[in-house]
C-alpha positions in Angstrom: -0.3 -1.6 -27.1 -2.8 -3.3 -25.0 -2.1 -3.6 -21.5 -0.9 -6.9 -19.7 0.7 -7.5 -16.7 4.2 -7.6 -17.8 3.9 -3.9 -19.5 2.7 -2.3 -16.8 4.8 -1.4 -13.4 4.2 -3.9 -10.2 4.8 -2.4 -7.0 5.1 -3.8 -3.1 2.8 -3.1 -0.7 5.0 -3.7 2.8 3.2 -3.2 5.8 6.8 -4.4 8.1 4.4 -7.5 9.9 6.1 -8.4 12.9 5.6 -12.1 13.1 4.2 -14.4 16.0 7.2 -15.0 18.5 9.1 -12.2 16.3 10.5 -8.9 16.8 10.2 -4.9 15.2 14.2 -5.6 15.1 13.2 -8.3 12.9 10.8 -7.2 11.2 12.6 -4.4 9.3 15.8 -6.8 8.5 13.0 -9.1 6.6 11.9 -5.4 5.4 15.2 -4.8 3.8 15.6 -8.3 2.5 12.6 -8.4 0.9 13.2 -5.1 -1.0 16.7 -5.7 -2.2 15.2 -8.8 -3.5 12.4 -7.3 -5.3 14.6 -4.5 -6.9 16.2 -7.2 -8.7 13.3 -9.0 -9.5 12.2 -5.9 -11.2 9.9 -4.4 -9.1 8.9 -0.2 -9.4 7.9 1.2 -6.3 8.3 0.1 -2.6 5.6 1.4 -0.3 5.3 1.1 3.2 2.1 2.0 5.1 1.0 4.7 8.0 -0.9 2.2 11.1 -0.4 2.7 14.7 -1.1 0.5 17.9 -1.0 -2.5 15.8 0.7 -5.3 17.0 1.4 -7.0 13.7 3.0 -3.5 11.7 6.2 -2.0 12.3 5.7 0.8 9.6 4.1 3.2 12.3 7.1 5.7 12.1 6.7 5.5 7.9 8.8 8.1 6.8 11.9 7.2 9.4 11.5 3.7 7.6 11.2 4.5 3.9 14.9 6.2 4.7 16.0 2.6 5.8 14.5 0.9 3.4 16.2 3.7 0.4 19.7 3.6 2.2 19.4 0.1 1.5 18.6 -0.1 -1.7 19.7 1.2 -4.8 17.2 2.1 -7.6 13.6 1.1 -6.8 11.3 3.4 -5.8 10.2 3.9 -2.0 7.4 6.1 -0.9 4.0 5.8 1.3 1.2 4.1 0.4 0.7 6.1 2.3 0.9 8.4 5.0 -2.2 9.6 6.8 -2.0 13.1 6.5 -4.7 13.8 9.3 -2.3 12.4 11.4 0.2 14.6 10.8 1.2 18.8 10.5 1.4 19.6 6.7 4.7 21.5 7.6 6.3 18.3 8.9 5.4 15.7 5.8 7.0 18.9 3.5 9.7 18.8 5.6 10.6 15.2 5.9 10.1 14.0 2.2 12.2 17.3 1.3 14.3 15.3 3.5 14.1 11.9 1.5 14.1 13.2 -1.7 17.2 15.4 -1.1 18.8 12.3 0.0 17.7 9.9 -2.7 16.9 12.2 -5.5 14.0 10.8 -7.9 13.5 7.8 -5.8 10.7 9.2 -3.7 6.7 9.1 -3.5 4.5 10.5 -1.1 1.0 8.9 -1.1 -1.4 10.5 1.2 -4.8 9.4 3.0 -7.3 10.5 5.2 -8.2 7.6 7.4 -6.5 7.4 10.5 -4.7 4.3 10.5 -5.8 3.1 13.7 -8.6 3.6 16.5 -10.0 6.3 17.5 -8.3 6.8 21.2 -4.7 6.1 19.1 -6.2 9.0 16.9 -6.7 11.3 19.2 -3.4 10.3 21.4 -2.0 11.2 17.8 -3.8 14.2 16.7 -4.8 15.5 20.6 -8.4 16.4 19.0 -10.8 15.1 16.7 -12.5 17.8 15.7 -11.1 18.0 12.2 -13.4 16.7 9.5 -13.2 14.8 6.1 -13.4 18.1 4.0 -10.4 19.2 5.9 -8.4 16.9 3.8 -8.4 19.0 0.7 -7.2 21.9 2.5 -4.1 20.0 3.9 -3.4 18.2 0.7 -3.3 21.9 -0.5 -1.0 23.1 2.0 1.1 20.4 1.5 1.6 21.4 -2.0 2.1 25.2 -1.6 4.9 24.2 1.1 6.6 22.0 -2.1 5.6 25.1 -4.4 7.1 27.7 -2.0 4.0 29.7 -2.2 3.2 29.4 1.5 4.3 31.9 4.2 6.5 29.5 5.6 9.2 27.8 4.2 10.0 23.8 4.3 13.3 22.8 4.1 14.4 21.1 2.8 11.4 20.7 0.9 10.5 23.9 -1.1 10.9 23.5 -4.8 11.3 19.5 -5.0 8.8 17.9 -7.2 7.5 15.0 -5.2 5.1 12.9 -7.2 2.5 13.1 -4.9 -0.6 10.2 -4.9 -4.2 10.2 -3.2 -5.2 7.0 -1.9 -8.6 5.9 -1.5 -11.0 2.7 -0.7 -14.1 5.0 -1.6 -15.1 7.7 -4.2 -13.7 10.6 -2.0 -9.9 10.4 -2.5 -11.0 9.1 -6.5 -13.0 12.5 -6.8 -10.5 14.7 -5.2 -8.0 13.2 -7.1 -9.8 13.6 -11.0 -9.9 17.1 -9.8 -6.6 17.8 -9.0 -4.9 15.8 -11.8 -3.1 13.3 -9.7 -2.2 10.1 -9.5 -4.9 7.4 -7.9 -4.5 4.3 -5.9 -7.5 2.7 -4.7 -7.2 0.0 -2.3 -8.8 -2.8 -4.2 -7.2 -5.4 -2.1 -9.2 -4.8 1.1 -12.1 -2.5 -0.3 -12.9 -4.8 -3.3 -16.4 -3.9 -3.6 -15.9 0.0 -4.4 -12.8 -0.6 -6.8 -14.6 -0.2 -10.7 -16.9 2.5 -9.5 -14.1 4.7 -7.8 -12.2 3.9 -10.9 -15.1 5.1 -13.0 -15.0 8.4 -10.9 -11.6 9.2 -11.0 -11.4 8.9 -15.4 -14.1 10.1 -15.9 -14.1 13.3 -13.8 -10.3 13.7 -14.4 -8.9 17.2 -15.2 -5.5 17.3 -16.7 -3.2 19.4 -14.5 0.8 20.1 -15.2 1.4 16.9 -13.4 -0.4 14.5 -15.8 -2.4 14.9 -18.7 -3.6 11.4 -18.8 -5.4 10.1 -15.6 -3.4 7.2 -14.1 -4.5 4.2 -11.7 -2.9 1.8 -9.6 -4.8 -0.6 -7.8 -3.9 -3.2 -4.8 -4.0 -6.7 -4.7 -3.2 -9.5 -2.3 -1.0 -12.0 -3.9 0.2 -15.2 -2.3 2.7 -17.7 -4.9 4.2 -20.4 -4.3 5.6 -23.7 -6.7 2.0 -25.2 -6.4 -1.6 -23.7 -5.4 -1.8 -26.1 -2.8 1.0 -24.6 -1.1 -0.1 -21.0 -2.0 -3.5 -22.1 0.1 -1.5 -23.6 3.1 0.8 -20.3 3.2 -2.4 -17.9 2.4 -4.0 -19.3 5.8 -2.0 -16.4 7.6 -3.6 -13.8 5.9 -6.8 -15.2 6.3 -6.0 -15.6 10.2 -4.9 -11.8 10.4 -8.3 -10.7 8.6 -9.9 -12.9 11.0 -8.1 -10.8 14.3 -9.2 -7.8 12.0 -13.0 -8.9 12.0 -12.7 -10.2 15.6 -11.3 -6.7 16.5 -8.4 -8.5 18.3 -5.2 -7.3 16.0 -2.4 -9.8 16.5 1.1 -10.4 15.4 1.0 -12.5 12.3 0.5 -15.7 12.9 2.2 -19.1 11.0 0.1 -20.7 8.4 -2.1 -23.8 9.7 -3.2 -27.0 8.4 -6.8 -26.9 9.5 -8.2 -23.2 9.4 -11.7 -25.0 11.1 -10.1 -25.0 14.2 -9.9 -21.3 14.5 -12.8 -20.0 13.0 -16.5 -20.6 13.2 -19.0 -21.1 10.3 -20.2 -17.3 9.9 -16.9 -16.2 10.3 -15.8 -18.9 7.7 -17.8 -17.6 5.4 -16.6 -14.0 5.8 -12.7 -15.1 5.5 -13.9 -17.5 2.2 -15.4 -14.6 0.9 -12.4 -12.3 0.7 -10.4 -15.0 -0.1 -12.4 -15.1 -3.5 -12.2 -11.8 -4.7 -10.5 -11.2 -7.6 -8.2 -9.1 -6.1 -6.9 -11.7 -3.7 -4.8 -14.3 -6.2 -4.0 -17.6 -4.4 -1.5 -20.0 -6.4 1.2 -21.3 -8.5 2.9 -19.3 -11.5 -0.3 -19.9 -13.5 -2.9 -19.6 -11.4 -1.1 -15.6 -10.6 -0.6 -15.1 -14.3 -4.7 -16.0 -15.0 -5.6 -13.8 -12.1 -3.6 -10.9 -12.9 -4.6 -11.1 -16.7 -8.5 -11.1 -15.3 -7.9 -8.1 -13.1 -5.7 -5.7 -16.1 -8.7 -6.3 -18.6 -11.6 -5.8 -16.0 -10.0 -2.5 -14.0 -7.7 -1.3 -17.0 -5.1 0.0 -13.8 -2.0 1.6 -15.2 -0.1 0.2 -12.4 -0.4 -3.0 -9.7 0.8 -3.0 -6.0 0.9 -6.3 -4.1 0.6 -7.0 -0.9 1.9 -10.5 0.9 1.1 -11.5 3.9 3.1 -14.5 4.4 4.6 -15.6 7.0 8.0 -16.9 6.4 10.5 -14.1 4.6 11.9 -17.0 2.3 8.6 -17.9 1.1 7.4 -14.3 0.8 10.3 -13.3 -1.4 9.9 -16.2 -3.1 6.1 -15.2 -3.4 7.5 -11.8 -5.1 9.9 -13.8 -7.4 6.7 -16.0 -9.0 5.4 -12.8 -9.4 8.9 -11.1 -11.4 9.2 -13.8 -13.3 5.7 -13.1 -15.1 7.2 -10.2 -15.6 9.9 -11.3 -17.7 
């Protein structure tokens, strides 16, 4: 059956934003109401990502979080897209998604990447070094799996003989490669790394070696999505995003900001230019029902994914969840 996107699984991508004149208090309540909502709307997989020292994300402590966000819930799936395992001791991620997924049994995903989230002083006030490199990462996705395996000389638990699907995250050919040869799972970051997506996708199939996980390869990528009734709200509410890439660009990370009427106010022309041309990638969709339901067709028969995850950056939690719903009803 040819693909389209209401026969594949869409996902949420929730980075907990804590809003301008908002709180982290707030921000996971709008967390939790946003993924009850989207379990009903018919949603997969709820992931929550790994940044620190960001004003705007709450989701620094991930895994503490996707047991909030589980507990509240009922059948969708919550994991990590994803964790950054440099970040982190191989032992402890074993250890507390053993932890999660004795607790909510087949409800848990642990996707893993190598960036560090965050700046380089935060990484080091994380990590207390940086001398570990970018081929490390094999060896700790490695570890991490012998501690799920119980062939390592220490024992996780709980942990040790769970099976955890386990997915590599990328925005370049690394995590795609490393990925095709360990049989697992792929999501590329399409939605802010737009310009690598089809050749990290080429990568992973085509250098994919089936493992006893899959025997298939399988691909998710990101996208931004922001729905609304008509597409010339969808633009007015897409205006935060465009503001937060703008802090991004500006190196100035803020809280996220309320949409605005005139974005010339806040920007200059080069910079306009920059914001404009993320805004019209096809993995940003900006617009009513239709408009969504053209994009997402576009995307499915350029990238062939297996699975979407969207990400919403919207201001007001009654307009994201209704963002979602637009979405879930294209699913029906």
């Amino acid at each position: 059956m040819a693909k389209t996107f209401n026969n594949i699984p869409l996902s949420v991508l929730d980075l907990a934003p804590v809003l301008e004149g908002g709180t982290p208090e707030q921000s996971f309540k709008n967390s939790v109401a946003l993924a009850r909502n989207v379990e009903q709307f018919g949603f997969n997989r709820y992931w929550l990502a790994e940044h620190h020292n960001m004003p705007g994300i709450a989701s620094s402590a991930t895994s503490v979080l996707i047991g909030h966000i589980a507990g509240a819930t009922n059948s969708i799936r919550v994991g990590s897209g994803g964790v950054m395992l440099p970040n982190h001791a191989a032992l402890v991620i074993a250890e507390q998604f053993g932890t999660l997924a004795t607790l909510y049994p087949g409800r848990i995903d642990l996707g893993l990447g190598r960036a560090p989230g965050t700046d380089q002083i935060t990484a080091y006030a994380l990590r207390r070094t940086l001398n570990q490199r970018v081929e490390d990462f094999p060896n700790q996705v490695e570890e991490l799996e012998n501690y799920f395996a119980g062939t390592a000389n220490v024992h996780a638990v709980p942990g040790e003989g769970l099976d955890i699907p386990i997915w590599l995250l990328g925005s370049s050919g690394f995590s795609a490669q490393l990925s095709a040869q360990k049989g697992m799972p792929f999501s590329f970051a399409s939605h802010f790394a737009p310009d690598n997506t089809m050749a990290a996708l080429k990568l992973y199939r085509d250098q994919f070696q089936p493992s006893s996980r899959m025997e298939q390869p399988h691909a998710m990528i990101g996208v931004n999505i922001v729905a609304a009734d008509t597409d010339e709200e969808a633009k007015y509410l897409a205006t935060t995003q465009q503001q937060q890439l703008l802090s991004i660009r500006r190196g100035q990370p803020m809280k996220l900001q309320p949409p605005i009427e005139n974005t010339d106010e806040v920007w200059s022309e080069m910079e306009k230019a920059v914001v404009e041309q993320s805004a019209n990638s096809p993995y940003t969709i900006i617009g009513s029902k239709e408009t969504v339901r053209q994009g997402l067709e576009q995307l499915l028969e350029d990238t062939g994914a297996d699975e979407m995850i969207i990400n919403s950056q919207i201001y007001d939690i009654d307009a994201r969840i209704r963002s979602y719903e637009i979405v879930g009803e294209l699913m029906d």
